[in-house]
matplotlib code that plots the C-alpha trace (Angstrom):
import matplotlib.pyplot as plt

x = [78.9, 77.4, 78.7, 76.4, 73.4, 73.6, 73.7, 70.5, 69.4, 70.0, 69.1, 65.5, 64.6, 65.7, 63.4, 60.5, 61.3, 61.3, 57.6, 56.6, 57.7, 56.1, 52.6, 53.4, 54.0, 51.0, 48.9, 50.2, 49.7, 46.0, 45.8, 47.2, 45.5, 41.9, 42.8, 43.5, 40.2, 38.3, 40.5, 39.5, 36.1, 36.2, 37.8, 35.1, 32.1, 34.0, 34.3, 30.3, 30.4, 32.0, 29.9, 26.6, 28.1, 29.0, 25.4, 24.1, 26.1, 25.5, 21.6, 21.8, 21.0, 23.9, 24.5, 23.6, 20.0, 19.8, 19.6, 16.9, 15.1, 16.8, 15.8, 12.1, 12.2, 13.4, 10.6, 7.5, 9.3]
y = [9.7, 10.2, 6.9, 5.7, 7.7, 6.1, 3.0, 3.1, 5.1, 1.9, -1.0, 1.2, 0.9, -3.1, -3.2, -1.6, -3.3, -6.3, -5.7, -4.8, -8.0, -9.7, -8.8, -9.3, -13.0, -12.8, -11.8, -14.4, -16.7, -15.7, -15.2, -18.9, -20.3, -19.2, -20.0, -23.7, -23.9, -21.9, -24.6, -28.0, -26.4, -26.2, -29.7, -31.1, -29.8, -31.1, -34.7, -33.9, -32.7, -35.1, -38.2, -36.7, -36.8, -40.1, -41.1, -39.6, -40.9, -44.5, -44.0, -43.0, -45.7, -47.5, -46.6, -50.1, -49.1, -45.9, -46.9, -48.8, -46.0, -43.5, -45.8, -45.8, -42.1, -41.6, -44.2, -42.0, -38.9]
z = [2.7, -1.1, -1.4, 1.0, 0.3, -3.4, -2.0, 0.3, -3.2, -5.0, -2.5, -1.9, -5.5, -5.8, -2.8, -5.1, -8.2, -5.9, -4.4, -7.9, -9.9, -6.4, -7.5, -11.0, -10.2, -8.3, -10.4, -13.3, -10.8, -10.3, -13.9, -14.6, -12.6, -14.0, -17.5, -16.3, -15.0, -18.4, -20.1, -18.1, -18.4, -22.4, -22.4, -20.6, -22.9, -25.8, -24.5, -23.9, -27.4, -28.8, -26.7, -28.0, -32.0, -31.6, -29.8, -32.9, -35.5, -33.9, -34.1, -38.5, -40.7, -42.3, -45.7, -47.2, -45.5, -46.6, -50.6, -50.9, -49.5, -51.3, -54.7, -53.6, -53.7, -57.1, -58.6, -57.1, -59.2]

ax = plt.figure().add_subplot(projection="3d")
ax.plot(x, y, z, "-o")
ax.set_aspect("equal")
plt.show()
């Protein structure tokens, strides 16, 4: 009978450690699935990021037109 007794003992606590690893997965899940989304978010403001850079880089002078002014500047000195 103490045979059996361990047994139920034994099977009882897989049943906890069961339910526990349960919401432990659940929770990763959650958890997972939150960071995915923080992450898509922080992708998309860089590609914003990034888009506004370039819009700004594209509006500066080229560097051929930005001599000749920088030349004038040095002659008024």
């Amino acid at each position: 009978m103490a045979k059996l007794e361990e047994l139920v003992e034994r099977v009882d606590r897989l049943v906890l450690r069961h339910q526990e690893l349960k919401r432990t997965s659940t929770l990763l899940v959650e958890q997972l699935a939150a960071l995915t989304g923080e992450r898509d978010s922080l992708r998309s403001r860089l590609a914003a990021a990034r888009a506004r850079i370039d819009a700004l880089l594209a509006r500066l002078p080229a560097d051929d037109a930005v001599a000749p002014a920088a030349d004038r500047t040095r002659g008024q000195e």
